[in-house]
N, C-alpha and C positions, 0 to 999 in steps of 0.2 A: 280097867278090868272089863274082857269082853266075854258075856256070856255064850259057851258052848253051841245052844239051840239056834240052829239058821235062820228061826222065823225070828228071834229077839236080837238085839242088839240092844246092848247097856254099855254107855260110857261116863265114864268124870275125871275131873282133869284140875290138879291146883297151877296156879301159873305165880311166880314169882317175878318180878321185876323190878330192878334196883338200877338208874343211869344218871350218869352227871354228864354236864352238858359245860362249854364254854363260848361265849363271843364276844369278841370284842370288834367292834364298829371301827371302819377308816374315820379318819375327820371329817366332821360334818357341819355344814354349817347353814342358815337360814337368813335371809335379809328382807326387815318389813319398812317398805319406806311412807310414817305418817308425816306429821310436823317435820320429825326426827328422822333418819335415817339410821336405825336400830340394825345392827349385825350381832348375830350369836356363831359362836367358832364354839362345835361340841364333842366329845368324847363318850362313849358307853361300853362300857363293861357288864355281862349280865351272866352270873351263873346258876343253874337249874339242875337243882336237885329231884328225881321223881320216885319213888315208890309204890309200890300195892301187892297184894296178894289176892289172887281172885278164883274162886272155886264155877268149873263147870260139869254141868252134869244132865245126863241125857238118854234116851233111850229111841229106837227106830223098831216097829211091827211092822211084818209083812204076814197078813191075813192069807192070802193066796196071792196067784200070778196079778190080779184085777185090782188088790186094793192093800197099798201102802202106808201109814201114818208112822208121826212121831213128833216127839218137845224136847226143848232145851231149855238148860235155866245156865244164867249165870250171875255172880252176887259176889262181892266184896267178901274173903272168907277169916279175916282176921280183922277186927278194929277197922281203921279208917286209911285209906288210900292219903298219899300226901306230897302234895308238891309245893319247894319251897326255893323262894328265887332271891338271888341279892344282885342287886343293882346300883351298878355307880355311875353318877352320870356328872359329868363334868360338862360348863359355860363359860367362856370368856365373852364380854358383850360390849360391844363400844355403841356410842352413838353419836352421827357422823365422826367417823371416824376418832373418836377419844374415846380413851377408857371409860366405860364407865362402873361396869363389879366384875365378879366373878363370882361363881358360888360351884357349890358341890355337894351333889344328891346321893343321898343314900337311902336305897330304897329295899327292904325287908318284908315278901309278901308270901307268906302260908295260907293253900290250898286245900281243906280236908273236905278228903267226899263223905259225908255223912252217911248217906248210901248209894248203891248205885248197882240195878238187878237191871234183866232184861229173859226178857224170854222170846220161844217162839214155838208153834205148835202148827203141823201141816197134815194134808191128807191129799197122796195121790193116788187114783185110780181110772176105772170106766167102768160103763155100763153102757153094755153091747160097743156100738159105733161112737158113742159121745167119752170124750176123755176130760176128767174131772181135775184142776189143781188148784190145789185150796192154800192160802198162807196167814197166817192170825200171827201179829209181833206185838209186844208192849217193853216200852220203856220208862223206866226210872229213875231219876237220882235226883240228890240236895246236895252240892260246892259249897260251901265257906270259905272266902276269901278275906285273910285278913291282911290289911299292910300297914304298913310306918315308915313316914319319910319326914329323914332330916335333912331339911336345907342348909347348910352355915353358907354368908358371904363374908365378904371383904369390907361391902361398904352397909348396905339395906341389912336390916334385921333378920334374924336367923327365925327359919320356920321349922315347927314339929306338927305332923299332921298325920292321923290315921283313917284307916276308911274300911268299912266292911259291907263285902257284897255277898247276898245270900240270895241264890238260881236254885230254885226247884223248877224239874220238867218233868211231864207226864205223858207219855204220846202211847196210843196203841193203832195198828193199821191191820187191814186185811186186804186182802188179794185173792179172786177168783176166777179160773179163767178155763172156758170150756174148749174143746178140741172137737170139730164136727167132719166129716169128709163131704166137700159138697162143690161140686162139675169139675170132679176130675181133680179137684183138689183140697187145700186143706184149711177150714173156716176159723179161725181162731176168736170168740168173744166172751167178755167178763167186765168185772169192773173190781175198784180201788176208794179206798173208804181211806181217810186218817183223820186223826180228830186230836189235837195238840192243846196241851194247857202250859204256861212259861209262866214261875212269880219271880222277879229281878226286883229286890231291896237292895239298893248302895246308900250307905249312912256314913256321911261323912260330919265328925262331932265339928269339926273347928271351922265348918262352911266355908271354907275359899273355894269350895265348888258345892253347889248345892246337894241335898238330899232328895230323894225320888224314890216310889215305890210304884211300880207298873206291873200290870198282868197282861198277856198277852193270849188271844185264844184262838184257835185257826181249826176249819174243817175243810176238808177236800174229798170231794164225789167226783170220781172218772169213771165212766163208762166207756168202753173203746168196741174194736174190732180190726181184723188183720185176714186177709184172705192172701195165701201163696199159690201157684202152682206151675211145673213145668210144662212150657210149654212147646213146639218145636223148637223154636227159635235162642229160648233160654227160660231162665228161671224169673217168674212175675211175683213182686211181692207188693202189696200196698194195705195199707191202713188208716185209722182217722181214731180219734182220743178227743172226747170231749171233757174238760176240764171246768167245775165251779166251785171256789177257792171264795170261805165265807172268813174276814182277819177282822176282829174283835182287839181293839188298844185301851187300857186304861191305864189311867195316872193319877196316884192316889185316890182310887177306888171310885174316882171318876170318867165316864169312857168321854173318849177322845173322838165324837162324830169325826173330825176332820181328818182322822188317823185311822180309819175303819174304810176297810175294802170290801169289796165283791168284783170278781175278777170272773167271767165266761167267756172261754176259750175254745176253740178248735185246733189243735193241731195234726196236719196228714201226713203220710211219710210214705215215699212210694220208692223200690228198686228194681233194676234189671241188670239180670247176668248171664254173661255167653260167653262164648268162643270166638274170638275173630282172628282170621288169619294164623289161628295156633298160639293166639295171645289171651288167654283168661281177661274177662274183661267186666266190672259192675260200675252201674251210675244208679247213682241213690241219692234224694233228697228228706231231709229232714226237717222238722221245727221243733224245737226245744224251750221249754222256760226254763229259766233261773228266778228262786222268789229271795231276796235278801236275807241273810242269815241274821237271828234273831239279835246278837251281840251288833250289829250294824244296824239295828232299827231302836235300839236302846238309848234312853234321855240320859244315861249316868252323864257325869263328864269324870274324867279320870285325870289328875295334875300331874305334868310331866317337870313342869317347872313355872315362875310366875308368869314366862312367856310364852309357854306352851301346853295346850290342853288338849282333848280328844274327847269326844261325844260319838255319837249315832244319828240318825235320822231317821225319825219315825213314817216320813214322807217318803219315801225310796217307791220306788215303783217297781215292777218285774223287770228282767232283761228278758229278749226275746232272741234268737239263734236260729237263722234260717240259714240251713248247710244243704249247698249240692258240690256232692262228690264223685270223682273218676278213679278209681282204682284198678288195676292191672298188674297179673303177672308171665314174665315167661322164662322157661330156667330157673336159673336162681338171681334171675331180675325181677324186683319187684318196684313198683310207683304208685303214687297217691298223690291226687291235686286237689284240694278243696279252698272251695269259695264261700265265707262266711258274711254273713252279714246280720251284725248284734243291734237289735233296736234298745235304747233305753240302758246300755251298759252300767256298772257300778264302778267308779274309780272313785280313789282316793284324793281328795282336796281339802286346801286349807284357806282360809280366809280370816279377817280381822275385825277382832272382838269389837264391837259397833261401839260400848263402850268405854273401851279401852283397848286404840287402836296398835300400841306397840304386841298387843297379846294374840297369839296366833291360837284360833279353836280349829286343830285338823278334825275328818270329818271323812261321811261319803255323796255321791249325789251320782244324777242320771245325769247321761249328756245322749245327744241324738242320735247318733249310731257312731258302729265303728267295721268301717269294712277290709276284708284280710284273703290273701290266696298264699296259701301255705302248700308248696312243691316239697315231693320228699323220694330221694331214690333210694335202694336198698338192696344194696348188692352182696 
């Protein structure tokens, strides 16, 4: 519903969603060679059920032509959001080459969000020459993950195993950024505040993968600046973002020196754009971080099977992305070539359990870069 008076705006909104989902995997298979030479030939079937019902609701003021505001809220508006997966996961495993089991996983894991709101409140305007944009966000919720997996084999003893993971996250950021006119053009600076709190409890009763309870706490202070302006020749843009990234790791309510960062960073970014020959034409360089997403910096380990597990790495490092890019267009021909080069990437690897080396713990880790020229035409 939208209020009549041009200076208010009033809105809310319930949203409903209800999807099921299917996949089923080609054959897959794994080969770890210790003593033994262990082959797994696998199958996976996985279907995902999701629901929720989520109320939003909001409002937008405009004071005069100079100054803008408004918030949003959104929240879970019926009981608890809920997603619920079944998973079957089939093994045939020999070692060098003889049989040796087979088994078959049935895996039943219910997702309820306990809650899960977020908001966000802004204010744009100026005063005189200086242009003001302001943005304040906060985020909320608590998951409940519960599962149950029953292994039966052929030959080894059948396993029943449950595990419950409970994530609350707390994060609020703000964003401020001024607008000045200065030599002819236009001065952009402000800075960026986030301040994160994560609790990840995975409880697994019957330990064939341990228990852990971690908190995780993360601040971020960016100050920047960006100056544009046209000049004859074309359009100059460039910038600089300084970046200090404060990451706090605890593991059962003991922090983890070895797993606690401080990250101070510079990244610039600088472009130009013209006309050449009647061909639209920009080159622009960038640098970008990526910081590990927190489910990738997690101790849990998660059982896929006795031969296969999945953990996190609380050691992960940043990746870093330095892009210079050529874009151009003429008619309805347009191209783009960009040269990337990622320090510190995050890929997915597995290796074997030191203890028991038929058992594969996948995982992620850094490797040293990885460099890419990605050509693209578009006609």
């Amino acid at each position: 519903r939208r209020a009549s008076d041009l200076e208010m705006d009033v809105f809310a909104a319930a949203l409903f969603s209800n999807s099921n989902s299917l996949f089923e995997s080609d054959p897959m298979w794994q080969e770890v060679k210790a003593d033994t030479l262990w082959r797994q030939d696998n199958y996976q079937l996985v279907h995902t059920n999701n629901r929720s019902v989520k109320l939003d609701a909001g409002f937008n003021y405009q004071f005069n032509d100079q100054h803008v505001m408004g918030a949003k809220f959104s929240t879970d508006l019926y009981g608890k959001g809920r997603t619920c997966d079944d998973v079957r996961y089939e093994s045939v495993i020999t070692a060098d080459g003889k049989p040796y089991d087979s088994w078959n996983n049935f895996t039943k894991g219910t997702t309820e969000v306990d809650y899960n709101r977020n908001a966000n409140a802004y204010y744009l305007g100026s005063v005189g020459k200086l242009g003001i944009d302001l943005n304040v966000d906060y985020v909320g919720n608590r998951n409940t993950e519960h599962t149950d997996i029953v292994e039966t084999c052929e030959i080894l003893e059948d396993r029943t195993l449950s595990s419950d993971n409970i994530v609350e996250n707390r994060m609020i950021a703000s964003k401020l950024t001024f607008t000045y006119p200065v030599l002819g053009g236009s001065l952009d600076f402000g800075g960026e505040y986030i301040n994160t709190h994560r609790q990840d409890d995975y409880i697994q009763p019957e330990q064939y993968v341990p228990t852990s309870y971690s908190t995780l706490e993360e601040q971020t202070v960016s100050p920047y600046m960006e100056f544009s302006k046209m000049t004859p020749f074309g359009q100059l843009r460039a910038g600089l973002r300084y970046e200090h990234v404060s990451f706090d790791y605890y593991m059962n309510d003991v922090k983890m020196n070895d797993q606690c960062r401080r990250f101070d960073n510079f990244y610039p970014s600088a472009s130009f754009a013209t006309m050449l020959f009647g061909v639209g034409m920009q080159l622009s360089y960038s640098v970008r971080t990526t910081r590990p997403i927190y489910s990738q910096l997690s101790n849990n380990v998660s059982y896929g099977s006795r031969f296969t597990m999945q953990t996190g790495n609380p050691l992960l490092k940043n990746s870093t992305r330095h892009v210079l890019s050529l874009a151009g267009g003429w008619n309805f021909i347009q191209f783009n070539i960009d040269y990337t080069n990622e320090k510190n990437p995050i890929i997915y690897y597995a290796e074997q359990n030191a203890a028991d080396p038929k058992v594969i713990m996948v995982s992620h880790k850094n490797i040293p870069t990885i460099k890419s020229i990605t050509p693209m035409v578009i006609l």
